[in-house]
Backbone bond lengths (Angstrom), bond angles and torsions (degrees), N, CA, C in turn:
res aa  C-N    CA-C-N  psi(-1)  N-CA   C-N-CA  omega(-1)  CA-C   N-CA-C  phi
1 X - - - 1.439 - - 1.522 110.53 -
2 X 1.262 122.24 -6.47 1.637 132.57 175.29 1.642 92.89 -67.16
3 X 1.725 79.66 135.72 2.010 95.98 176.33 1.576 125.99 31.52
4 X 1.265 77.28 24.48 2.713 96.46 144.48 1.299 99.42 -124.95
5 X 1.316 90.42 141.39 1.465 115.54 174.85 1.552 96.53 -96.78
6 X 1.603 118.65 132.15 1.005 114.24 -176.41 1.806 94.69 -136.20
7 X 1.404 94.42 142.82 1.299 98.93 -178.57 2.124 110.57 -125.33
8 X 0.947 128.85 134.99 1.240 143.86 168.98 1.069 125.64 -96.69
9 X 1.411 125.28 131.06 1.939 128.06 -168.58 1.449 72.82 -145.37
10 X 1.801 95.77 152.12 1.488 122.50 145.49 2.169 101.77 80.88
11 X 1.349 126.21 27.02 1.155 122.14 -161.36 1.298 124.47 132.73
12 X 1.505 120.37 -170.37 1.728 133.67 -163.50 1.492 103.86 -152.03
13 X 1.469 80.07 115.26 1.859 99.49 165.17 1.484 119.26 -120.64
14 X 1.302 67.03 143.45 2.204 91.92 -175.07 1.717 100.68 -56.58
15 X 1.260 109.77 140.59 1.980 109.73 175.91 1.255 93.22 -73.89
16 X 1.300 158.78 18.08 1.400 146.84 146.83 1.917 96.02 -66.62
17 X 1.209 103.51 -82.65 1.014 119.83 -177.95 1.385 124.61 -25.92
18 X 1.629 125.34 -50.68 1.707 161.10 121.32 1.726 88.49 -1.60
19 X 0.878 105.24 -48.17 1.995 110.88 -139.93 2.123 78.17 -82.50
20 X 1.438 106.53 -73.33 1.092 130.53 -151.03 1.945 95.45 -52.87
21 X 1.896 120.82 -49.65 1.614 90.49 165.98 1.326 99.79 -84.45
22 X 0.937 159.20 62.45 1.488 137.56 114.24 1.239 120.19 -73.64
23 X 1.131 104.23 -60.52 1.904 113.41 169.72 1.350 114.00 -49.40
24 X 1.652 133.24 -18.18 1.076 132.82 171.01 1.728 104.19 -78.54
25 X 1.365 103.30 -66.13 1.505 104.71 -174.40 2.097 105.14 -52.30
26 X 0.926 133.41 -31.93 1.647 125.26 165.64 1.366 112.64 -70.61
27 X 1.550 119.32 -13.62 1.580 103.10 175.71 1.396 102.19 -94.57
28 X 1.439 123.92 -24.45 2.052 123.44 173.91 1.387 105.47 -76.36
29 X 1.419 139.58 14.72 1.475 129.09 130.40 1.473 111.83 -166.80
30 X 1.365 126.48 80.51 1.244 151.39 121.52 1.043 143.59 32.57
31 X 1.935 108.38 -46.37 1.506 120.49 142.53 1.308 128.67 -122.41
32 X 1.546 95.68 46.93 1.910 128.34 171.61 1.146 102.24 -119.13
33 X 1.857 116.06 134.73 1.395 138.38 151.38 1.164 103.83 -49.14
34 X 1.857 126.07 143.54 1.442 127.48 -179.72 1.469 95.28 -110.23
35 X 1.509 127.98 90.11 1.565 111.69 -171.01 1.660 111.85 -87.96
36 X 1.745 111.87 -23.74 1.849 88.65 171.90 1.542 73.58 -160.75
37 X 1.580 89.83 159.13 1.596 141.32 -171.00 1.434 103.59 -103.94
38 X 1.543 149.59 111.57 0.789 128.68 109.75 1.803 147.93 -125.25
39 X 1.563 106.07 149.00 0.999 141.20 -136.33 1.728 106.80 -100.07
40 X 1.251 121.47 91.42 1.926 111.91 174.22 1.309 109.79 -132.89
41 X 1.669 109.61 128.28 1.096 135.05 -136.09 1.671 86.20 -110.12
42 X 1.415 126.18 148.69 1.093 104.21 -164.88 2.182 81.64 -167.57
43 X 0.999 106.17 56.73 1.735 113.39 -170.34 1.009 102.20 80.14
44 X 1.334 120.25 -114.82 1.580 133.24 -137.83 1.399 78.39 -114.61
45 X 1.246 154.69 22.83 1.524 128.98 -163.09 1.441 84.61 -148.50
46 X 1.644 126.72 154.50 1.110 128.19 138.92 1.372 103.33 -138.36
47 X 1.478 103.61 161.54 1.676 133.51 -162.60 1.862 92.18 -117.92
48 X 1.275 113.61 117.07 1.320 121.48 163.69 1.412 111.60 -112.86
49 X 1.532 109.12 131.10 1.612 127.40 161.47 1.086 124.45 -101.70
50 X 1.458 129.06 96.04 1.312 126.08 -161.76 1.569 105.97 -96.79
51 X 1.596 140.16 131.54 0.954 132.85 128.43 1.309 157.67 -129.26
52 X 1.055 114.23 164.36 1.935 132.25 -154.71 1.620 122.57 -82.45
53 X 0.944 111.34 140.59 2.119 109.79 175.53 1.404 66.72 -56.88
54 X 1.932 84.35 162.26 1.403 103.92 -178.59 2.127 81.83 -88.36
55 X 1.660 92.91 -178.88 1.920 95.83 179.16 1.471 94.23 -120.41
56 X 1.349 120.00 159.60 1.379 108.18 -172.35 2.001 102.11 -103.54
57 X 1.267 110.11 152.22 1.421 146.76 -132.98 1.840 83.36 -94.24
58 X 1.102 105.34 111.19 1.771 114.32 -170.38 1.784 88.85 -113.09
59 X 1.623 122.52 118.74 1.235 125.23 -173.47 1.648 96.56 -101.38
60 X 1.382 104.40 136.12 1.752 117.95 -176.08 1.605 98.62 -109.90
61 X 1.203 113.58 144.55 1.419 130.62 160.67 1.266 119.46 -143.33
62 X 1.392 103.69 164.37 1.555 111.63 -167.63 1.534 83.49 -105.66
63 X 1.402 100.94 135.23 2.104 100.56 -175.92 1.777 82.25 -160.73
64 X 1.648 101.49 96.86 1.799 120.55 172.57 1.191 93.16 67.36
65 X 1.400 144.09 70.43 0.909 148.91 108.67 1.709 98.69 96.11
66 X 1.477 114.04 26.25 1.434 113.35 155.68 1.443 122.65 -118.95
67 X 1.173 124.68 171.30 1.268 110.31 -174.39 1.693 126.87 -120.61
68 X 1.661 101.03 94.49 2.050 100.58 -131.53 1.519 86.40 -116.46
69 X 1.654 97.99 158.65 1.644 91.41 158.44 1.499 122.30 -117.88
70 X 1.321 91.99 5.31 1.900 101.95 171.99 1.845 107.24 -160.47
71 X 0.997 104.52 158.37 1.599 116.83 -171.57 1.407 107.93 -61.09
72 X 1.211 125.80 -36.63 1.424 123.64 -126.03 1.268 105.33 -92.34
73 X 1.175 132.00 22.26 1.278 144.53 179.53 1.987 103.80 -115.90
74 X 1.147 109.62 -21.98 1.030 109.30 170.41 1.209 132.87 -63.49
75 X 1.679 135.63 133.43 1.042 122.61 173.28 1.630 124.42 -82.83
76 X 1.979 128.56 168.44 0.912 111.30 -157.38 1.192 119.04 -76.47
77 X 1.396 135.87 23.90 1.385 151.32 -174.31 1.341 101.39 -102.19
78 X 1.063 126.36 -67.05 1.621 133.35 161.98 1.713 117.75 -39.44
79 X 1.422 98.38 -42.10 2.067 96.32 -169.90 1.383 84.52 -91.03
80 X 1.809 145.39 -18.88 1.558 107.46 145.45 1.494 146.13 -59.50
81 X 1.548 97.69 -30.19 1.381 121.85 157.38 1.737 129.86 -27.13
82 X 1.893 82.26 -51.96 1.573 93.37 173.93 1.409 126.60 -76.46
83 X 1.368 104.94 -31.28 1.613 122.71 -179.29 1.531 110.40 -79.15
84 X 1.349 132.34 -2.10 1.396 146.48 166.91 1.099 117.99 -99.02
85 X 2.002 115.23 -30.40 1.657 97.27 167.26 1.084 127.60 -66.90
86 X 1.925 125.39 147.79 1.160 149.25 -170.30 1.319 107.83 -67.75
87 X 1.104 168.28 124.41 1.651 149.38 121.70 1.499 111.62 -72.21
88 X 1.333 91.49 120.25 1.895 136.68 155.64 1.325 104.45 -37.62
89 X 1.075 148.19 127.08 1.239 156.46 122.51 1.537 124.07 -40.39
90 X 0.965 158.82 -166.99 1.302 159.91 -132.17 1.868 112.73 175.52
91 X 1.054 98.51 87.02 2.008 75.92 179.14 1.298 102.68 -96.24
92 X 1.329 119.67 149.62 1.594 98.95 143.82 1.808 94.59 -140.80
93 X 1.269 101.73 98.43 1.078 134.22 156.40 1.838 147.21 -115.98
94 X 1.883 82.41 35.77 1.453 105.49 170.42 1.114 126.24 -81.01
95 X 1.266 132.07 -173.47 1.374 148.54 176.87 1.519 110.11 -111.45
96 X 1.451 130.29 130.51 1.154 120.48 167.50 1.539 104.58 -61.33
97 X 1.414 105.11 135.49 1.693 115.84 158.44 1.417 128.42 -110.08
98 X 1.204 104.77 133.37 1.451 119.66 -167.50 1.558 117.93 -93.33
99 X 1.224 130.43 127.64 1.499 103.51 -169.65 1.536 88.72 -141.44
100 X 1.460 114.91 116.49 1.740 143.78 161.82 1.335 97.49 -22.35
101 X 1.276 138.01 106.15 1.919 120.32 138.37 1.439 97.50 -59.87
102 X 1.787 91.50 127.14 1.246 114.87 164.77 1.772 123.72 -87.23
């Protein structure tokens, strides 16, 4: 229960109990921070909202036909590879076209 914020609606629970979904919500994702607990008691039923540090956002690209999120694993045959691909430009310097239903 150290560093979750846990919040309770609808009643009173024993810190066993407190203890026991926490330890549940850290075993349903494992290599996620559990930053708050909350807990609404509602009779015989409770509804838990568990949430997580956010994880930080790892961007993938396809760069020669692998599917990487940083170079540096590349060897120097490959990081010439990269420095030789072309980039395409983009026009859009069309005309709308209109086409009759016949």
């Amino acid at each position: 229960m150290k560093n979750v914020q846990i919040t309770t609606t609808g009643g009173i629970l024993s810190d066993t109990e407190v203890q026991a979904y926490v330890d549940r919500g850290r075993e349903l994702k494992p290599g996620q921070k559990l930053i708050a607990l909350d807990i609404a008691l509602d009779g015989d039923y409770v509804d838990l909202s568990y949430q997580y540090e956010a994880r930080p956002f790892e961007r993938i690209r396809r760069i020669t036909g692998y599917l990487v999120g940083t170079l540096d694993r590349f060897n120097n045959a490959k990081r010439a590879e990269v420095l030789d691909r072309v980039t395409h430009e983009v026009v859009d310097d069309c005309e709308d076209v209109y086409v009759d239903a016949v």
